[in-house]
C-alpha positions as CSV (number, residue, x, y, z in Angstrom):
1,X,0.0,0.0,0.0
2,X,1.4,3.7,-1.1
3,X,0.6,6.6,1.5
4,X,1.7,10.0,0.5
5,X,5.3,9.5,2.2
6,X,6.3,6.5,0.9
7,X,5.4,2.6,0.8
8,X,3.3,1.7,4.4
9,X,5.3,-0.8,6.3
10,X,2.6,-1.6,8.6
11,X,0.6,-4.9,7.6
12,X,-2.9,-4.6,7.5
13,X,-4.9,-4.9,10.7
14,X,-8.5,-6.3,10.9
15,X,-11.4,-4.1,12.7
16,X,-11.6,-6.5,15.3
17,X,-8.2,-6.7,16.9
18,X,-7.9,-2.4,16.4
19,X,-10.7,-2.6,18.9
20,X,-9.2,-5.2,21.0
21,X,-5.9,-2.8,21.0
22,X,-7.9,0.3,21.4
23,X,-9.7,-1.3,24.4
24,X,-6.7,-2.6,26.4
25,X,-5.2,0.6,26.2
26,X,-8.5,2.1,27.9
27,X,-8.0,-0.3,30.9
28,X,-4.9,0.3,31.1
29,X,-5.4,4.1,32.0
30,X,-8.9,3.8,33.3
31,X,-9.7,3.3,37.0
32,X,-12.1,0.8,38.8
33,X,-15.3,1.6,39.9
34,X,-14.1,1.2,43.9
35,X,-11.8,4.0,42.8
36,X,-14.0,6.4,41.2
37,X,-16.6,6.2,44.0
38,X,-13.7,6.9,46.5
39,X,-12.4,9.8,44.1
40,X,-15.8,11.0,44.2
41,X,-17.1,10.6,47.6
42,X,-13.8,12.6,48.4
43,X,-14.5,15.7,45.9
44,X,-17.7,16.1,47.3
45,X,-16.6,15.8,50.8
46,X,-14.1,18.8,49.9
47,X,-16.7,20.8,48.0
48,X,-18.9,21.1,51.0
49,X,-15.9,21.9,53.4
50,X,-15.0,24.4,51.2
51,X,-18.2,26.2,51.0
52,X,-18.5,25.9,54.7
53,X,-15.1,26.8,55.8
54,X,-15.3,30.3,54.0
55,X,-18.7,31.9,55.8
56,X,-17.7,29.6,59.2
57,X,-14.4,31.2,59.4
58,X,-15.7,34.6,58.9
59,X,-18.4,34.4,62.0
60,X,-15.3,32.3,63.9
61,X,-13.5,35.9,63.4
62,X,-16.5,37.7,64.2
63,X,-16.9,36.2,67.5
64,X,-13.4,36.4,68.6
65,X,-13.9,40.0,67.9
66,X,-16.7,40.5,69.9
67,X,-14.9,38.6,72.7
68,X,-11.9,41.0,72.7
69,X,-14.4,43.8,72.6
70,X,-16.1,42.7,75.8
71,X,-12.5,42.2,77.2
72,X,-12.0,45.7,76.5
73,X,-15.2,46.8,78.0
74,X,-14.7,44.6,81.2
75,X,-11.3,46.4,81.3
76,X,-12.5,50.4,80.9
77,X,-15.4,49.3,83.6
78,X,-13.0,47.8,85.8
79,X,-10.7,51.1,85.5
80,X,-14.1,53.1,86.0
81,X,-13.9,54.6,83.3
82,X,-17.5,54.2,81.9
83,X,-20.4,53.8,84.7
84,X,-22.1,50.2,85.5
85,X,-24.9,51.3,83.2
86,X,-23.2,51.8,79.9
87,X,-21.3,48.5,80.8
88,X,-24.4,46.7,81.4
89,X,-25.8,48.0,78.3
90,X,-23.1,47.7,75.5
91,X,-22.3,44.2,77.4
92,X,-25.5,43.1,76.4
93,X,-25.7,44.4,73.2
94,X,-22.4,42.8,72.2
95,X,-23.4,39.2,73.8
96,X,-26.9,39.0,71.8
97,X,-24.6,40.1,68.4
98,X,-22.2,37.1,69.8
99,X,-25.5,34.6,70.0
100,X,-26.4,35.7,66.6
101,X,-23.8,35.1,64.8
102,X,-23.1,31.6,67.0
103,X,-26.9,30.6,65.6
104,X,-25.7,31.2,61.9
105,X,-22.8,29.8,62.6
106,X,-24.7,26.4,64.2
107,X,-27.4,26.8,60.8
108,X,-24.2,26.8,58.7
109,X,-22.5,24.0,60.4
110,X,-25.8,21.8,60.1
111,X,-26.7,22.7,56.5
112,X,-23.5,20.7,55.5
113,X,-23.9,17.6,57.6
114,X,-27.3,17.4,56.3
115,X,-25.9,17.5,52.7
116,X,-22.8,15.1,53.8
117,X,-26.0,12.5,54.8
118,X,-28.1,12.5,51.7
119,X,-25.0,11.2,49.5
């Protein structure tokens, strides 16, 4: 047989045995099903604390904030300088910001477990 390039050294190969080929060459770079399940089990697993860790780690700052605030408020009460009042007051009003943000925080936390259980 002439090609373009020359004579074709190759001798002539039947349908079935390309096939053959082609298919050994498929398992031999393919993965088994107990793999792919793990594979995918695990991608998922990642996915969801990916999309978690982001907004959880945000209201995980935000409390710690609101705890070094009422460390600073404790401190300027204890050093008189603002009256038992206003510390009573802005004490509050910083702990019911903290419980917020720990109920979002608790919604968030489910939300993915819940997700996790339905795979």
């Amino acid at each position: 047989m002439y090609k373009k390039k020359g004579k074709c050294n190759e001798p002539f190969l039947r349908e079935e045995a390309l096939i053959e080929r082609i298919n050994e060459a498929i398992k031999r770079v393919s993965m088994d099903d107990k793999l792919k399940a793990f594979l995918f089990k695990r991608i998922d697993e990642e996915s969801i604390n990916t999309a978690t860790s982001s907004p959880t780690s945000s209201l995980n700052n935000q409390i710690n904030e609101i705890d070094r605030k009422l460390n600073i408020l404790l401190d300027a009460y204890l050093n008189q300088v603002i009256s038992k009042e206003e510390y009573k007051r802005k004490k509050l009003s910083l702990l019911n910001e903290k419980l917020e943000i720990k109920e979002k925080l608790t919604y968030l936390e489910s939300r993915g477990k819940v997700w996790l259980e339905i795979l």
